[in-house]
N, C-alpha and C positions, 0 to 999 in steps of 0.2 A: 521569693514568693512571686507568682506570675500575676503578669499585669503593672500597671501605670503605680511606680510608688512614688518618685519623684517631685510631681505636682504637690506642694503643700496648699492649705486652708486657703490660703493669702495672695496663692496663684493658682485663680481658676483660668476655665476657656479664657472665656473674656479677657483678661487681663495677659492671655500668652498673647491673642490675637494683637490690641493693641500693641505690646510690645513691637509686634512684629510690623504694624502699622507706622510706629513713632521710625523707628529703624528704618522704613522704606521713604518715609517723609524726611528725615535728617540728610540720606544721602542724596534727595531728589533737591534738599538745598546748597550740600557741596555743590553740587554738580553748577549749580543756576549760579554760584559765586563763581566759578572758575570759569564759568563763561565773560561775567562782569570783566573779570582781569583779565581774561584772553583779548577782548574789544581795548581795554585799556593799555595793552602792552603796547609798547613801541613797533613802531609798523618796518622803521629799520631793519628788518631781519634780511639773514642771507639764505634761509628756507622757507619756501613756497610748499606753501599747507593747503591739499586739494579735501576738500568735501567725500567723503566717498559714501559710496550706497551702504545699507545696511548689509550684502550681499555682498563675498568679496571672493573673487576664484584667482587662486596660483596656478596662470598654464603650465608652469613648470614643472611640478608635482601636482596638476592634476589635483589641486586640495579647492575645499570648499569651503567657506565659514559664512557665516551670519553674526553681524556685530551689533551689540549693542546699539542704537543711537545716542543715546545720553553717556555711556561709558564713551563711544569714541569722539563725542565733543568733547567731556574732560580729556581725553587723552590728547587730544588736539592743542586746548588750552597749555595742558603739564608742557607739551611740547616746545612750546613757544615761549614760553617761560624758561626752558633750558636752553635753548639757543641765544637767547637773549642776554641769559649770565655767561654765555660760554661754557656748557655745560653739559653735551652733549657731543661727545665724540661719535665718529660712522660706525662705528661696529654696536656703540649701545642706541641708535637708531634706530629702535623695534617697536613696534605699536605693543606688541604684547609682555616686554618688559615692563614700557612705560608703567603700561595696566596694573601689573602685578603690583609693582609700589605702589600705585594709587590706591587699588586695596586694600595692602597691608594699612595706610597711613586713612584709613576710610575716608579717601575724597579729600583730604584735606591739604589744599595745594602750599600751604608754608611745611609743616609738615612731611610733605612727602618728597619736596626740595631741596630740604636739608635731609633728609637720609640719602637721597641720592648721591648727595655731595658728599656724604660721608662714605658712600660708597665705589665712589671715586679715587676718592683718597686711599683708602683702603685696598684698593684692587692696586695701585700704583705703589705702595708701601711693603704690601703682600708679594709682589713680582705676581699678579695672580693671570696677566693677559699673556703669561708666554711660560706657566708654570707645568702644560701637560707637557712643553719640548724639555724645559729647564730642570724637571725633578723628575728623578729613579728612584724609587721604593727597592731598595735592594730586600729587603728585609719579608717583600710581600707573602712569601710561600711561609714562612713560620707564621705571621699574622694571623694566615688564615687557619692556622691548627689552633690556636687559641683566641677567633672570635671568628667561626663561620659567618659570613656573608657575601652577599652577592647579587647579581640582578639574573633574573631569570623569566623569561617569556614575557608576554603583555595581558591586561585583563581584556575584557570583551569590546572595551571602546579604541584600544589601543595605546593604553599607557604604559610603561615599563613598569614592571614587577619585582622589590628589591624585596630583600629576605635574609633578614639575620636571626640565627640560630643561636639565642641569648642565654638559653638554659646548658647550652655547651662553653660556655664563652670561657675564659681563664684570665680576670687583668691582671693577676698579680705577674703571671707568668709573660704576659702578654705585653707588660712596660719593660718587662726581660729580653726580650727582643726586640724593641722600638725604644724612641720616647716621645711624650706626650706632641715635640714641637715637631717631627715627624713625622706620626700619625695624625697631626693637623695637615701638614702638607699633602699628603695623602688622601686627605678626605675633599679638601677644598680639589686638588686635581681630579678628583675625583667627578666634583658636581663640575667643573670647565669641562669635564666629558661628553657631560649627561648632556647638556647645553649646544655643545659643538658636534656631537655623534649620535647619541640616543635620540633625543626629542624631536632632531630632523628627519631622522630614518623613522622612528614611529610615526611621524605625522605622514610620509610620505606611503607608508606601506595603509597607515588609516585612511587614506585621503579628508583628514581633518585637523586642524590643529594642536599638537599635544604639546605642554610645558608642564606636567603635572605629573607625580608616580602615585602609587601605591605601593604602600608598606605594609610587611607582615612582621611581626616580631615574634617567634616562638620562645615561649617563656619555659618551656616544658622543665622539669627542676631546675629552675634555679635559684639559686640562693643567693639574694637581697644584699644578706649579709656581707658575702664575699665582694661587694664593690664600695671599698676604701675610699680615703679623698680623693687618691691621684683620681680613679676612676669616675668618680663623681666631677670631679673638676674638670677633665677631659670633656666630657660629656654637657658640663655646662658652657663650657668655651666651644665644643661644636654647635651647639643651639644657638649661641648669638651670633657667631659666621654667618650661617642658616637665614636666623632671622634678619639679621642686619642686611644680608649682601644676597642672598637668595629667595626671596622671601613669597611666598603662597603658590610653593612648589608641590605641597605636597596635598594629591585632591583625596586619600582616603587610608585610615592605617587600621589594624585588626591584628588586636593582641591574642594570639593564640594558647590553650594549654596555660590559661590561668585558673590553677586549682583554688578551692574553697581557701585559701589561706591568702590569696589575694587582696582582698579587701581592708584585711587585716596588716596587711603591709605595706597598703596603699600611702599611708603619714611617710613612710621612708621612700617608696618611688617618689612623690611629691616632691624628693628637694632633688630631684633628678632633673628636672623640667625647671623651664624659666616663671619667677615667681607670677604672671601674668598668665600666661597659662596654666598654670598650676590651680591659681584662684576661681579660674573658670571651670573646672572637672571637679564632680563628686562624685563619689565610688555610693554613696549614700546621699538621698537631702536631691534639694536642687538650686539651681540659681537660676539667674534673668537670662544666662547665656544657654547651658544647658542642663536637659530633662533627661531625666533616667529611668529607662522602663525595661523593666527586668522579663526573660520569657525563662523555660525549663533548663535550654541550654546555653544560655548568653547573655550576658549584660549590653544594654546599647544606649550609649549616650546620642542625643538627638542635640544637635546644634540648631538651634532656634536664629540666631543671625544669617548661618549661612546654608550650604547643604550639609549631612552628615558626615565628620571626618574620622572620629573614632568608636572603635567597636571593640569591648572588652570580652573575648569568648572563653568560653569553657573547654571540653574536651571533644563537644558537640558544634565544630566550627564548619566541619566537612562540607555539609549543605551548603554555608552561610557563602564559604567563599567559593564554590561552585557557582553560586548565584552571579557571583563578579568578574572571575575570571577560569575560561575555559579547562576543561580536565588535561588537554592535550599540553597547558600551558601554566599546570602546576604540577611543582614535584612530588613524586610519589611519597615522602615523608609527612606532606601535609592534605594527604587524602588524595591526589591528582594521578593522572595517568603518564606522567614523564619519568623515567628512570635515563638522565642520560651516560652514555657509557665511558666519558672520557674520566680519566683519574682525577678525585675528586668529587663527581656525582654534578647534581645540578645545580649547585652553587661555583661551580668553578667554573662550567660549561659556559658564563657567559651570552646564552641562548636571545637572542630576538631577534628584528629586521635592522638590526645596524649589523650583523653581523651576516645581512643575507649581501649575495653579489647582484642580484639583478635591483636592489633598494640605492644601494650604492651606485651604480651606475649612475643610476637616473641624479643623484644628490650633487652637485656641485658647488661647494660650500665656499668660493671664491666670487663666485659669481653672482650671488643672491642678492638683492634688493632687500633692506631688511623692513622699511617702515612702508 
């Protein structure tokens, strides 16, 4: 039915508004405690933490940002806190890593120090700092016949554009050619890509900073049924990678070619996703995180904490994702004007500015200063 169903009795304006209120007052007192501890830490450090403007330009690429001031004092803070436990290797010296964990763990500096650490451990356990030289995907070209995906173009801000073809997918077939600890490695090599190749080159070809993609999942038949435990478990073991060790990477996803039977099968996608997330999405109903308002051809959950990251579409998605990223730079299977011509189509193609020569030029990824 069109229109706001979402909203129940018990959650009117007012009461989102606050919400939104209490949520912008919580992190405004992380933020004032990680200052407390930042003046409190040990002044013994062997890194000198400069002040920077809210304004920050890379001559090198020519990029441009504007930072927070209150996110880049906490990050200041988290900083100093790592160095101080020994905790903080050169290569994860990024202001905009830091970040990311601080928002996953909302500001909450114990919190987001021990997932660090544990993602420390984990990278060094995983072999994951030298796994794009160390691992061969022999198996890659069958993979891809039984689970289309791929990255292809960028949307209008200059994010990479990944895109798997779910309604084609085949796991049974598909643990037939791989297995599970395999296609782990493969995925994890996968984001040390995105990290070391993609989000450099998109940031430089945007002149803005990018560490974030958008996701398309085309759902077009498929059948729920046909994904088993292995499949399920695979799937849940990539989500905690994800979340654990990459975490608020991904800034918006748009489930495609979800027929009227969706909803209805929604209880079983649900044990697909991490139970935390899971709790937070309703296909019907609402919660305090998010509101669901229905139009003719789309469902669209509204995240109330942060900006909107998922969009549940119908058959009528064409518009939607036109609106986000350009026609030249979506495949012609999901309404776009790209057909590319190399074997495979546009999923193989591999398409964006990490693969232009004059992006790369300019990128020298030895050289970078990271924080």
């Amino acid at each position: 039915m069109p229109g706001e169903v979402g909203l129940s009795s018990e959650y009117g304006s007012g009461k989102r508004f606050d919400i939104e209120a209490c949520e912008d007052e919580k992190r405004r007192i992380r933020i004032r405690s990680l200052k407390k501890k930042a003046m409190s830490a040990s002044t013994r450090l062997t890194h000198n933490i400069k002040r920077r403007n809210r304004r920050v330009a890379d001559c090198r690429f020519a990029i441009e940002e504007f930072r927070d001031e209150e996110e880049e004092e906490a990050v200041d803070a988290f900083r100093q806190v790592l160095v101080q436990k020994g905790l903080l290797p050169a290569r994860h010296d990024d202001y905009h890593t830091m970040l990311r964990f601080l928002k996953a763990r909302k500001f909450d500096l114990e919190k987001t120090v021990h997932m660090w650490a544990e993602m420390l451990n984990w990278r060094k356990e995983y072999g994951a700092d030298s796994i794009i030289q160390d691992f061969v995907y022999d198996e890659y070209e069958e993979v891809q016949r039984y689970y289309p995906h791929g990255y292809h173009g960028v949307d209008k801000e200059g994010r990479p554009v990944y895109i798997e073809r779910l309604g084609k997918a085949e796991p049974s077939r598909l643990m037939g050619v791989t297995t599970v600890e395999r296609f782990l490695k493969y995925h994890v090599q996968g984001f040390e890509k995105i990290f070391a190749e993609k989000f450099p080159a998109c940031s430089i070809a945007a002149k803005r900073h990018i560490d974030s993609t958008i996701t398309i999942l085309d759902v077009h038949g498929m059948n729920w049924m046909s994904f088993g435990k292995v499949a399920h478990d695979l799937v849940m073991r990539m989500q905690k990678i994800d979340g654990d060790n990459y975490p608020e990477t991904l800034h918006q996803m748009f489930i495609v070619n979800a027929g009227n039977g969706f909803k209805l099968l929604w209880n079983t996608a649900k044990g697909f996703l991490d139970p935390r997330t899971a709790a937070k999405i309703h296909v019907r109903g609402y919660t305090s995180v998010f509101a669901l308002k229905a139009t003719e051809g789309h469902v669209k959950l509204v995240n109330i904490d942060s900006e909107l990251m998922l969009q549940v579409l119908g058959n009528k998605y064409r518009n939607r994702l036109l609106e986000v990223i350009d026609s030249s730079q979506l495949p012609d299977f999901l309404g776009g004007g790209c057909s590319c011509p190399n074997e495979g189509g546009c999923l193989r193609s591999d398409k964006g500015p990490w693969n232009s020569p004059e992006v790369m030029k300019v990128w020298q990824p030895h050289s970078v200063k990271q924080y």
